[in-house]
GUMARDREN-282065 format. One record per residue: residue in three letters; x, y, z of N, C-alpha, C in turn. Coordinates in pm, 1 decimal, decimal comma. Example, Ala and Ser with C-alpha at 12.3 -4.5 7.8 and 13.67 -1.06 7.14 Angstrom:
<rs>
<r resn="ALA" n_u="1319,0" n_v="-569,0" n_w="780,0" ca_u="1230,0" ca_v="-450,0" ca_w="780,0" c_u="1320,0" c_v="-330,0" c_w="780,0"/>
<r resn="SER" n_u="1285,0" n_v="-225,0" n_w="708,0" ca_u="1367,0" ca_v="-106,0" ca_w="714,0" c_u="1290,0" c_v="3,0" c_w="787,0"/>
</rs>
This chain:
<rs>
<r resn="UNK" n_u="-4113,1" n_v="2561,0" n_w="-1669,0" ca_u="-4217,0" ca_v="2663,3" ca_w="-1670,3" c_u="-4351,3" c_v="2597,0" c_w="-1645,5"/>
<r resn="UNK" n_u="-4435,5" n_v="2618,9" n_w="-1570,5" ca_u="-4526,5" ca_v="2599,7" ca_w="-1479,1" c_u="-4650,4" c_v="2681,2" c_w="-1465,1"/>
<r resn="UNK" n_u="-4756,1" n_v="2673,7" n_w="-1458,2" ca_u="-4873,3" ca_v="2761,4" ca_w="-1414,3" c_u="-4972,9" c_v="2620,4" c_w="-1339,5"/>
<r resn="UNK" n_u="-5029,7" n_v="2659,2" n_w="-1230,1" ca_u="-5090,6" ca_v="2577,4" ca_w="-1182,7" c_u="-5229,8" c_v="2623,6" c_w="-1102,1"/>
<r resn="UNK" n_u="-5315,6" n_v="2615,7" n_w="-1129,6" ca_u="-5443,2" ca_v="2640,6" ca_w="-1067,7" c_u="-5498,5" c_v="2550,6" c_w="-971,9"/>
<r resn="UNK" n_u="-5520,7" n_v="2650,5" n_w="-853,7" ca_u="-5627,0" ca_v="2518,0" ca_w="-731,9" c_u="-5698,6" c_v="2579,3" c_w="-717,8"/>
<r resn="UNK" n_u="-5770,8" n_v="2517,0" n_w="-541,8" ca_u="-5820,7" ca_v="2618,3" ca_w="-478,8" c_u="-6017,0" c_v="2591,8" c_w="-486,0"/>
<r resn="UNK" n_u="-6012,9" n_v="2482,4" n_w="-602,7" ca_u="-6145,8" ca_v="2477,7" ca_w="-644,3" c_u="-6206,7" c_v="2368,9" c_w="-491,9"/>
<r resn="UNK" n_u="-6357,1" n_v="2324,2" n_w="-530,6" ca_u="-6373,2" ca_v="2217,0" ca_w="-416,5" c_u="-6569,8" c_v="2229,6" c_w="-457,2"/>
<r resn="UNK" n_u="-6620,2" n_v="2162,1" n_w="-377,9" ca_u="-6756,8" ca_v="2150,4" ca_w="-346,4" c_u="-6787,6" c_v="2273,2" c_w="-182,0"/>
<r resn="UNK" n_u="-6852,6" n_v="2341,9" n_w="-274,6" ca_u="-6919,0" ca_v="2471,5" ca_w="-177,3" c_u="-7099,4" c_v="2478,3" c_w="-204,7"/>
<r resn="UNK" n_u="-7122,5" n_v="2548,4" n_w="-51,5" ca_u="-7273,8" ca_v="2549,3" ca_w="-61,5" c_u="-7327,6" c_v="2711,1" c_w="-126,9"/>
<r resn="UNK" n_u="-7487,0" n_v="2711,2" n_w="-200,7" ca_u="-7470,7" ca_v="2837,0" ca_w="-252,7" c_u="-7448,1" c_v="2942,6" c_w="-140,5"/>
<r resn="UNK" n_u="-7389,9" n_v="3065,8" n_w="-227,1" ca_u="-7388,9" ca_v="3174,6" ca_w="-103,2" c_u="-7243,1" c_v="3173,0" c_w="11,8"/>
<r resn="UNK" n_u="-7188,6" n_v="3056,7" n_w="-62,1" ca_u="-7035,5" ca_v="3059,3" ca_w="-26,1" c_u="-6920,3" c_v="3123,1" c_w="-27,6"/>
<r resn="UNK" n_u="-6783,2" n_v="3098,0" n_w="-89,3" ca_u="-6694,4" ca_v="3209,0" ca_w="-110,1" c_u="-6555,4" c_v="3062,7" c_w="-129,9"/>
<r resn="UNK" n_u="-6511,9" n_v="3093,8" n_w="-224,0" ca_u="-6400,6" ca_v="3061,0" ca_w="-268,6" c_u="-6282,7" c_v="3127,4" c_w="-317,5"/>
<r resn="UNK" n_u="-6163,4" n_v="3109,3" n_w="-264,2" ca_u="-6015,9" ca_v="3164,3" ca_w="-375,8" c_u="-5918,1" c_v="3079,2" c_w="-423,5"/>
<r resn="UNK" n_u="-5978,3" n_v="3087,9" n_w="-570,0" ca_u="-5854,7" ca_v="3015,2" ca_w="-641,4" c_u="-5753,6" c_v="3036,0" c_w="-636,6"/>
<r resn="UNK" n_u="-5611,5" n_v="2979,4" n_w="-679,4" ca_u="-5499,7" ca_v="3062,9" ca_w="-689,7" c_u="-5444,6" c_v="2984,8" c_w="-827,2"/>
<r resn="UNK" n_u="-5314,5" n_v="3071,9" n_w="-883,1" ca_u="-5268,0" ca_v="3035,9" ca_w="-1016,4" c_u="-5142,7" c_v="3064,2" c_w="-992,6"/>
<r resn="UNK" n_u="-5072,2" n_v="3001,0" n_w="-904,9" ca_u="-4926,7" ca_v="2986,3" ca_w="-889,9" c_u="-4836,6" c_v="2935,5" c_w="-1042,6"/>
<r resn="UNK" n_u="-4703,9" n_v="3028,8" n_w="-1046,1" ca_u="-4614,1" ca_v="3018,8" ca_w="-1146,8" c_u="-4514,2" c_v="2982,1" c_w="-1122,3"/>
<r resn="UNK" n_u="-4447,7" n_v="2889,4" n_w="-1161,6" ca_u="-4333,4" ca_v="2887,9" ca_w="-1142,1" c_u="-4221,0" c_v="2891,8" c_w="-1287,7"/>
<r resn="UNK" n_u="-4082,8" n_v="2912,7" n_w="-1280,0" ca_u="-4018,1" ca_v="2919,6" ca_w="-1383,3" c_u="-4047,1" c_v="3051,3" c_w="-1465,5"/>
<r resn="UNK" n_u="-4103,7" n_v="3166,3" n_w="-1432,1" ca_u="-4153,9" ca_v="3269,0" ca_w="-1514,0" c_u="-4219,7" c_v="3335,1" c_w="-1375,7"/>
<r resn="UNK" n_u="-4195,7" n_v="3543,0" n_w="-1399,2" ca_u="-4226,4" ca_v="3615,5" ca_w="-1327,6" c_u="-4388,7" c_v="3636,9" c_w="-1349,1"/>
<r resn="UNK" n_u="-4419,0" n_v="3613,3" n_w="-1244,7" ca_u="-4625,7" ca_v="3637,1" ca_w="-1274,3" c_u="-4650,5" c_v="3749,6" c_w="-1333,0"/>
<r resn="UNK" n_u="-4556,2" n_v="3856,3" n_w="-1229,6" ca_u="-4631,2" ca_v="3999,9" ca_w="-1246,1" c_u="-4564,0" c_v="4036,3" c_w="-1382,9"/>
<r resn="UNK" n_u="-4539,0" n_v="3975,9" n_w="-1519,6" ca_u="-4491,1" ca_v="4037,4" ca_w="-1652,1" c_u="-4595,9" c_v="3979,9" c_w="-1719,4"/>
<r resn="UNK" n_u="-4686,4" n_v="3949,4" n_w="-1647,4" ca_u="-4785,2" ca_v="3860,9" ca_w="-1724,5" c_u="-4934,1" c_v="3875,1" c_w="-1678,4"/>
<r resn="UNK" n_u="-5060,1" n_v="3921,3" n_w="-1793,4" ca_u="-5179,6" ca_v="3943,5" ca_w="-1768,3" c_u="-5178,4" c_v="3846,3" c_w="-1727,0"/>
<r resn="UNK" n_u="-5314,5" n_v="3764,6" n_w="-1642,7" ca_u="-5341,1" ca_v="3632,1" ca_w="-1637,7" c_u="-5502,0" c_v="3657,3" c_w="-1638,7"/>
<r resn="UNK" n_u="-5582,6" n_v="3542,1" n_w="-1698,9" ca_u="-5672,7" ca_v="3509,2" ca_w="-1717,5" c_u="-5750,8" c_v="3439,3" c_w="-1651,6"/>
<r resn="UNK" n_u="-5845,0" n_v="3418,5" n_w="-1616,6" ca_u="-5976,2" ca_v="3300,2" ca_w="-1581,3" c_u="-6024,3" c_v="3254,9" c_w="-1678,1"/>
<r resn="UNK" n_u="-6036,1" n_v="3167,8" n_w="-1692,1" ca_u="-6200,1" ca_v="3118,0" ca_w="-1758,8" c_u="-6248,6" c_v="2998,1" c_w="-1712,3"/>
<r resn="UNK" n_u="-6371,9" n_v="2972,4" n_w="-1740,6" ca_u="-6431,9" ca_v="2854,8" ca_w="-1664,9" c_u="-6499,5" c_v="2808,3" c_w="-1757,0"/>
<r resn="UNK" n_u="-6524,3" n_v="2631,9" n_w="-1752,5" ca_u="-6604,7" ca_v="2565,6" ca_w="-1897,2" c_u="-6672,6" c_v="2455,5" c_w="-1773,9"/>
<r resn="UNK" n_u="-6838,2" n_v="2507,3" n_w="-1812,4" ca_u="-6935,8" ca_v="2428,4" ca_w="-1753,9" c_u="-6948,7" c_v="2368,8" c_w="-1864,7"/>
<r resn="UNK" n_u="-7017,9" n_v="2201,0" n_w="-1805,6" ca_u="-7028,2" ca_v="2100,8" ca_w="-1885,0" c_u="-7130,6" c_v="2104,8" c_w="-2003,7"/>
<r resn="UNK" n_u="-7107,4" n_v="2109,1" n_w="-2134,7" ca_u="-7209,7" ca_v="2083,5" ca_w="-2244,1" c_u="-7213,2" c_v="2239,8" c_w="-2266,4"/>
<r resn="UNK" n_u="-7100,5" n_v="2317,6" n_w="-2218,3" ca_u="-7096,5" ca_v="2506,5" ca_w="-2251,2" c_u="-6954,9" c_v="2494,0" c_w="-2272,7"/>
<r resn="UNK" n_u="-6955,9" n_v="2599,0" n_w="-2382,3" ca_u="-6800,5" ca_v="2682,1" ca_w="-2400,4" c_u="-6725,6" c_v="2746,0" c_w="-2290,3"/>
<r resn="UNK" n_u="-6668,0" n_v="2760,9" n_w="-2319,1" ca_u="-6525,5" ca_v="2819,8" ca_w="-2229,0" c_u="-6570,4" c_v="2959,6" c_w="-2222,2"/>
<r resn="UNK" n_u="-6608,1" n_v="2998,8" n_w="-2098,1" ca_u="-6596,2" ca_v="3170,4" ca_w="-2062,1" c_u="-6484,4" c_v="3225,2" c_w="-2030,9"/>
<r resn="UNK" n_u="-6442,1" n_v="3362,1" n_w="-2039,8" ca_u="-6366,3" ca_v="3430,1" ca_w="-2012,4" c_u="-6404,7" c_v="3513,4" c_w="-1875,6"/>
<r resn="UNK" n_u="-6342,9" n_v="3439,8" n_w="-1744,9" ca_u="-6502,7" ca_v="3597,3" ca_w="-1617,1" c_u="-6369,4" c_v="3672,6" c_w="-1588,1"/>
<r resn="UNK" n_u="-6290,6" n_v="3658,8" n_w="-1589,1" ca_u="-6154,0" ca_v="3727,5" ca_w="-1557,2" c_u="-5990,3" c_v="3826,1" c_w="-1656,7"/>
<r resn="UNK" n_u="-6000,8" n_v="3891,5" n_w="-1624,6" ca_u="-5833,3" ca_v="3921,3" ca_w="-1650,9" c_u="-5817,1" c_v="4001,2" c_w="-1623,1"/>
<r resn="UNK" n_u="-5650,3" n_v="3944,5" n_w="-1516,1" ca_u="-5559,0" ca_v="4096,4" ca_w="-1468,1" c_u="-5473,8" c_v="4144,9" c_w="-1547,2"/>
<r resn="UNK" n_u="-5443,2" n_v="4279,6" n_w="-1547,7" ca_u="-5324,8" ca_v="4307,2" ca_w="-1593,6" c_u="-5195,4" c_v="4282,2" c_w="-1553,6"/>
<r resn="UNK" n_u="-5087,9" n_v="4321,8" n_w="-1701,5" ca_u="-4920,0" ca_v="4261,2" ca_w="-1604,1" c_u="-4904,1" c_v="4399,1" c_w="-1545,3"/>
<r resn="UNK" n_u="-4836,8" n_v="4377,1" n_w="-1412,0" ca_u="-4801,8" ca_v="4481,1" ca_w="-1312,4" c_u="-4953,2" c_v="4560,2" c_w="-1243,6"/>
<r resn="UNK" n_u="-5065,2" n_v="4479,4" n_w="-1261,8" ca_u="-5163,7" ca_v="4469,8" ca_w="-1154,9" c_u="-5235,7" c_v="4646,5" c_w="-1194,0"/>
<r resn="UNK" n_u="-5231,3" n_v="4694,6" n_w="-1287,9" ca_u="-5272,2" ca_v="4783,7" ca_w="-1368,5" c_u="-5475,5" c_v="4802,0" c_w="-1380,4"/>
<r resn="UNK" n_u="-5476,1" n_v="4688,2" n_w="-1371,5" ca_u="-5646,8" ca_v="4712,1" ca_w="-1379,9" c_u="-5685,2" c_v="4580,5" c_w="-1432,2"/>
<r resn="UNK" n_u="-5791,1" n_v="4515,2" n_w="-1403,8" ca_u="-5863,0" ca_v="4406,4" ca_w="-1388,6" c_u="-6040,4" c_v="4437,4" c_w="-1495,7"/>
<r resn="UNK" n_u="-6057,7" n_v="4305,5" n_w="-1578,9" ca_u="-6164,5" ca_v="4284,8" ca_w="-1653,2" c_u="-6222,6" c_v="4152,3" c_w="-1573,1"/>
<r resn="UNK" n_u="-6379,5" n_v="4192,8" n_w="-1608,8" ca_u="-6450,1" ca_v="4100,7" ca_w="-1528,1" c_u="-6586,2" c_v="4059,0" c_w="-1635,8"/>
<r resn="UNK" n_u="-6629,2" n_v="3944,0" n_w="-1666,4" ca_u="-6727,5" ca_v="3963,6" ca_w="-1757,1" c_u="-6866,6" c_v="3945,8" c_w="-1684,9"/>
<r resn="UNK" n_u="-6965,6" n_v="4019,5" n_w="-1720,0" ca_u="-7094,2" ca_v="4120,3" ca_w="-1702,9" c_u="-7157,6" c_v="3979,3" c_w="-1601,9"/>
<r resn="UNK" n_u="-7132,0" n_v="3826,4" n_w="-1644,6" ca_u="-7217,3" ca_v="3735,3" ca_w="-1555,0" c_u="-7141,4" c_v="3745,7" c_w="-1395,1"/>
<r resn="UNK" n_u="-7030,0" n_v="3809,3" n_w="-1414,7" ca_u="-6953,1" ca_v="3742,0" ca_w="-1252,6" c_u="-6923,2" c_v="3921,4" c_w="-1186,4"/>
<r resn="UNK" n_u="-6969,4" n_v="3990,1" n_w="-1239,7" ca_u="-6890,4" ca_v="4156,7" ca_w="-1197,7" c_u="-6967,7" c_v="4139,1" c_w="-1060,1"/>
<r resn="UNK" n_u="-6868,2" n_v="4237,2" n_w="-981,2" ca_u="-6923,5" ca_v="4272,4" ca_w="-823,7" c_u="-6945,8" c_v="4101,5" c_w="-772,4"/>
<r resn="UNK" n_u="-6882,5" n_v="3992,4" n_w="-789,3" ca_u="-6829,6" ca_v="3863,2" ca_w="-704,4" c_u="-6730,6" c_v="3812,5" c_w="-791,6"/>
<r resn="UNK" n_u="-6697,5" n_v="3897,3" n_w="-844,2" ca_u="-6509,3" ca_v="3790,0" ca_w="-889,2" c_u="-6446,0" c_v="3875,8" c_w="-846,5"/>
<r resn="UNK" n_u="-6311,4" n_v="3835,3" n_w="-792,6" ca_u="-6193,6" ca_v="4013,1" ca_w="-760,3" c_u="-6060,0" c_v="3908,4" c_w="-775,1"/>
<r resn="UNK" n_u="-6033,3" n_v="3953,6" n_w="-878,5" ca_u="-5865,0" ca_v="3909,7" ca_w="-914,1" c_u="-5773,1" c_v="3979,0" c_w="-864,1"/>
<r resn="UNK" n_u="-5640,5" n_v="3922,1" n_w="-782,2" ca_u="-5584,8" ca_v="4022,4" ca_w="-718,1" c_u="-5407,5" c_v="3914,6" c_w="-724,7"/>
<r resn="UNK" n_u="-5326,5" n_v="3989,9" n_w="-740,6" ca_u="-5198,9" ca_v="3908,4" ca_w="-724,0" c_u="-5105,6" c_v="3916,7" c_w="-590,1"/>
<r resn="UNK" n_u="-5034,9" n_v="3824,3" n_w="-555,2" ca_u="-4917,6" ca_v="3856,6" ca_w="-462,6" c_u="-4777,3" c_v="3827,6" c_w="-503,4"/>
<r resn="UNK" n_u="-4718,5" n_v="3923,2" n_w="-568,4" ca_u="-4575,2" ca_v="3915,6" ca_w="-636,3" c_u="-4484,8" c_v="3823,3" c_w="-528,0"/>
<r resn="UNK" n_u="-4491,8" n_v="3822,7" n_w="-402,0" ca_u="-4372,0" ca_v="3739,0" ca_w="-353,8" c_u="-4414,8" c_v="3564,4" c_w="-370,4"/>
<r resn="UNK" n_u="-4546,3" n_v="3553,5" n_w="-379,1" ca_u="-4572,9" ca_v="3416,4" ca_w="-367,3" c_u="-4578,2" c_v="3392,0" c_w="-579,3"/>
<r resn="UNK" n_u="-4570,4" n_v="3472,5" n_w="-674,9" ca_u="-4605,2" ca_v="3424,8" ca_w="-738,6" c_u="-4716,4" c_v="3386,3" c_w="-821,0"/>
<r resn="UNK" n_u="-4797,7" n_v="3447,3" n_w="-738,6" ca_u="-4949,0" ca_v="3381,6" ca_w="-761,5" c_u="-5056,8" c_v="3519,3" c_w="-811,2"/>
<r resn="UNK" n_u="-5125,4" n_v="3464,8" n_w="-905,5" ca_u="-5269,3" ca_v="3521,9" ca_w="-888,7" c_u="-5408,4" c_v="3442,2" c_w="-842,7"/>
<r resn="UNK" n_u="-5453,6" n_v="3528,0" n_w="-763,4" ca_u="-5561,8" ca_v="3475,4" ca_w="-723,0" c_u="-5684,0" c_v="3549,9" c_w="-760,1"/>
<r resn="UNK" n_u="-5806,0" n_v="3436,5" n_w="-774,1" ca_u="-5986,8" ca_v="3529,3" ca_w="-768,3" c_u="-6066,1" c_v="3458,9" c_w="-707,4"/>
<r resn="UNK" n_u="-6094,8" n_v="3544,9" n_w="-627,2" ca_u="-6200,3" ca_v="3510,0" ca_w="-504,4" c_u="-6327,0" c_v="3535,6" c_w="-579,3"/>
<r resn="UNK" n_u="-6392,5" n_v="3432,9" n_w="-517,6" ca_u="-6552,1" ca_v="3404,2" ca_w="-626,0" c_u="-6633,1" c_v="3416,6" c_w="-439,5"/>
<r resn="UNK" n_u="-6710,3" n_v="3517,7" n_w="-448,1" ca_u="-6808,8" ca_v="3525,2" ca_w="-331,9" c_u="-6953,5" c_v="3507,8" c_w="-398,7"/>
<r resn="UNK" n_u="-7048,1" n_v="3487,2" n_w="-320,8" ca_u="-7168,2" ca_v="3455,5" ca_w="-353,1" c_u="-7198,9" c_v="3351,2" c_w="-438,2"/>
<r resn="UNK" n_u="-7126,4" n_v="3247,2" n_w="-416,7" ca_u="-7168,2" ca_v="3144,1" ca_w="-524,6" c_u="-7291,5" c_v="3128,6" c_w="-538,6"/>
<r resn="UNK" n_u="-7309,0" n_v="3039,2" n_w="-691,0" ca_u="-7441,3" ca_v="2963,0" ca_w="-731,6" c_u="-7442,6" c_v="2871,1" c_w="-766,6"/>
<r resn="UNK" n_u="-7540,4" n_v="2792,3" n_w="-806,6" ca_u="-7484,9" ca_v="2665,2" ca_w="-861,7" c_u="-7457,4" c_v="2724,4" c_w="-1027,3"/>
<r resn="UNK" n_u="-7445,9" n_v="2840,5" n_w="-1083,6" ca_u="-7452,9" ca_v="2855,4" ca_w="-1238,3" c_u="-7285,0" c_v="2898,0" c_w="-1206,0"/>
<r resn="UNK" n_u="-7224,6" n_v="2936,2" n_w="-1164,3" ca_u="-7051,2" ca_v="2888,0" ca_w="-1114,8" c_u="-7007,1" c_v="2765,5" c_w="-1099,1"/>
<r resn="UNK" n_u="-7081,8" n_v="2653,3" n_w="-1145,3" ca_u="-7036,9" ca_v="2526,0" ca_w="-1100,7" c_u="-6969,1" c_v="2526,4" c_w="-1291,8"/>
<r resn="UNK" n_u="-6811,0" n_v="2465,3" n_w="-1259,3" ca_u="-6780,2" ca_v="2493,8" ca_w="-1364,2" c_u="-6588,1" c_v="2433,7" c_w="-1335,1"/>
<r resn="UNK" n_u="-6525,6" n_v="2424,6" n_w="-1439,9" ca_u="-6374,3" ca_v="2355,9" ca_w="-1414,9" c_u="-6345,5" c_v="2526,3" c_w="-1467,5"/>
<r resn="UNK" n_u="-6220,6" n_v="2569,1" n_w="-1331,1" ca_u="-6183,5" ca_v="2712,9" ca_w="-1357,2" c_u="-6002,1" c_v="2694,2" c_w="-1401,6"/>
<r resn="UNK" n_u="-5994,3" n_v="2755,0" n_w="-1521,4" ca_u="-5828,0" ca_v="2757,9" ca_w="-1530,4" c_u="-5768,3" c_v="2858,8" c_w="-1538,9"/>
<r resn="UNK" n_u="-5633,7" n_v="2882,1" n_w="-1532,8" ca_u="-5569,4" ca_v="3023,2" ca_w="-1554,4" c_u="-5487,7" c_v="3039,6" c_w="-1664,6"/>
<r resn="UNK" n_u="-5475,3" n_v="3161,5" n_w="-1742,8" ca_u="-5313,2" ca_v="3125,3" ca_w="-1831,8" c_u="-5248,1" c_v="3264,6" c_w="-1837,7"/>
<r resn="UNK" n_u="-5211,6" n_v="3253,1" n_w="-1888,4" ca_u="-5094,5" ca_v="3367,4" ca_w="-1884,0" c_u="-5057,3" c_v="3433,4" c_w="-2004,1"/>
<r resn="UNK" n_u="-5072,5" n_v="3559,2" n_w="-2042,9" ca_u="-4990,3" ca_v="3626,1" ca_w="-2125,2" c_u="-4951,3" c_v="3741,1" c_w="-2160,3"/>
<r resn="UNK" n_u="-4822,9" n_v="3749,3" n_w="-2213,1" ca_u="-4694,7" ca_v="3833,3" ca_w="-2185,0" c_u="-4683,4" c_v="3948,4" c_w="-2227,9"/>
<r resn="UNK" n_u="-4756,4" n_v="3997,6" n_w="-2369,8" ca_u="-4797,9" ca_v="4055,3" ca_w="-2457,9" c_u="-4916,6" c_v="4148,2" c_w="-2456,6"/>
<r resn="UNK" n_u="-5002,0" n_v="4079,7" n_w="-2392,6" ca_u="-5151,2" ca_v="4163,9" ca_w="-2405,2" c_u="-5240,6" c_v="4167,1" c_w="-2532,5"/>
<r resn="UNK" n_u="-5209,1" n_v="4093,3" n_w="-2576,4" ca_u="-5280,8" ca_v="4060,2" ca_w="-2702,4" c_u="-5391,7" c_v="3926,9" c_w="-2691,9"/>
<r resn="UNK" n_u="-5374,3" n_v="3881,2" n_w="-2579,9" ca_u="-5471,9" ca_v="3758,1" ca_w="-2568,8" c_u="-5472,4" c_v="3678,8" c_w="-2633,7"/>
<r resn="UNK" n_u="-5383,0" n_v="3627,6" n_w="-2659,1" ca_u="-5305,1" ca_v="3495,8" ca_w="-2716,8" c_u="-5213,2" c_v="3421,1" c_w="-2600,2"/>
<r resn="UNK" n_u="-5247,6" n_v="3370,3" n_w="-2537,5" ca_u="-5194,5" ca_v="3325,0" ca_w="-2398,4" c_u="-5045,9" c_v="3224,0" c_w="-2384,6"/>
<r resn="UNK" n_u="-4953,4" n_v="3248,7" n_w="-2326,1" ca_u="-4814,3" ca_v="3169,2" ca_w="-2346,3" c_u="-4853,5" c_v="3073,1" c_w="-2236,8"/>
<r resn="UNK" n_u="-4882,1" n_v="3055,9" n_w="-2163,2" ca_u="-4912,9" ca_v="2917,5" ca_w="-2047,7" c_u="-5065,4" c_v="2933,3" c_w="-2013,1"/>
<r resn="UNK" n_u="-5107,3" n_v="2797,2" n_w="-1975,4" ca_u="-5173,6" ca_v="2743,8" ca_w="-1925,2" c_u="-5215,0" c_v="2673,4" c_w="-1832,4"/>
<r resn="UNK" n_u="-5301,0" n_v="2702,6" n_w="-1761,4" ca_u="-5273,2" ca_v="2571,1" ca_w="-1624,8" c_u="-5348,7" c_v="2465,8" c_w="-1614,8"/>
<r resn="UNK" n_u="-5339,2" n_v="2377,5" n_w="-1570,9" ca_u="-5473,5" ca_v="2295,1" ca_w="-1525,2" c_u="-5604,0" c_v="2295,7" c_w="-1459,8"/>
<r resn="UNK" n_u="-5736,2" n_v="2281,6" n_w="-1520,7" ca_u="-5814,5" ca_v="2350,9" ca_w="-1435,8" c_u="-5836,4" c_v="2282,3" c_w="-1281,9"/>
<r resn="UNK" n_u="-5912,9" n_v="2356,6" n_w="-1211,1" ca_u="-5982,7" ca_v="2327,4" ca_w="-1095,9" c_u="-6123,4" c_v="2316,7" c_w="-1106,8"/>
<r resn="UNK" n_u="-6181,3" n_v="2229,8" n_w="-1020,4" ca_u="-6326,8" ca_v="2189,1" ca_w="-1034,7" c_u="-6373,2" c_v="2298,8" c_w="-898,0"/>
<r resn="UNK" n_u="-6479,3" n_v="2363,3" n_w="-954,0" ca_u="-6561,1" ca_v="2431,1" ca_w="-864,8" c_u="-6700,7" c_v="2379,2" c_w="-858,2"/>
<r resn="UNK" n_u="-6761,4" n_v="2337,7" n_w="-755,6" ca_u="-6872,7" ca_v="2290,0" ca_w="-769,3" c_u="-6961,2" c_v="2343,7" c_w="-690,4"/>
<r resn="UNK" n_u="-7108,2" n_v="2375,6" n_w="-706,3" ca_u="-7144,8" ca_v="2484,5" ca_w="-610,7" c_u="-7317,2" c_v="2421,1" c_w="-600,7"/>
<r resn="UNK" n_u="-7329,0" n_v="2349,7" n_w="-483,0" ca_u="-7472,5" ca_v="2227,1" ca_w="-468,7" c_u="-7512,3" c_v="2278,4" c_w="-327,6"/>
<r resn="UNK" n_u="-7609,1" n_v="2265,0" n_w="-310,6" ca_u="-7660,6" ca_v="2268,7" ca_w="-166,6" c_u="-7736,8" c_v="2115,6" c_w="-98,1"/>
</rs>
């Protein structure tokens, strides 16, 4: 069982990135999945979560109208496209997963570095 996050990289502001949070060993779509991102010397945000079976999507108030979480059941994966970067998105983004909906998360992935410099 597997969750794995990419997708991150060095972008200029005003860019556009899509992460993805590929699963393996476990069906994605039975499972909300999450974002969050932890800039350095800051806590861990929450800018994301989909629902399981793609039901409706939360976005928190700093990233609404440029995050869009969206899944593709044959690949496995959820993905969120981050448009309009800034450098205040510069940040390690991870995904996790959980089954329940209670937000207590059963996997985790590794984050990705997003970095956003001009």
């Amino acid at each position: 069982v597997q969750l794995q996050a990419s997708g991150g990289g060095l972008v200029q502001p005003g860019e556009s990135l899509r992460l993805s949070c590929a699963a393996s060993g476990f069906t994605l779509d039975n499972y909300a999945v999450g974002w969050f991102r932890q800039a350095p010397g800051k806590e861990r945000e929450a800018v994301s979560c989909i629902s399981k079976n793609d039901l409706g999507a939360y976005y928190a108030d700093s990233v609404k109208g440029r995050f869009t979480a969206s899944r593709d059941s044959a690949k496995n994966t959820v993905y969120l496209q981050i448009d309009s970067l800034t450098p205040e998105d510069t940040a390690v983004y991870s995904c996790a997963a959980d089954e329940t909906g209670d937000l207590i998360y059963d996997y985790w992935g590794q984050g990705t570095q997003v970095t956003v410099s001009s």
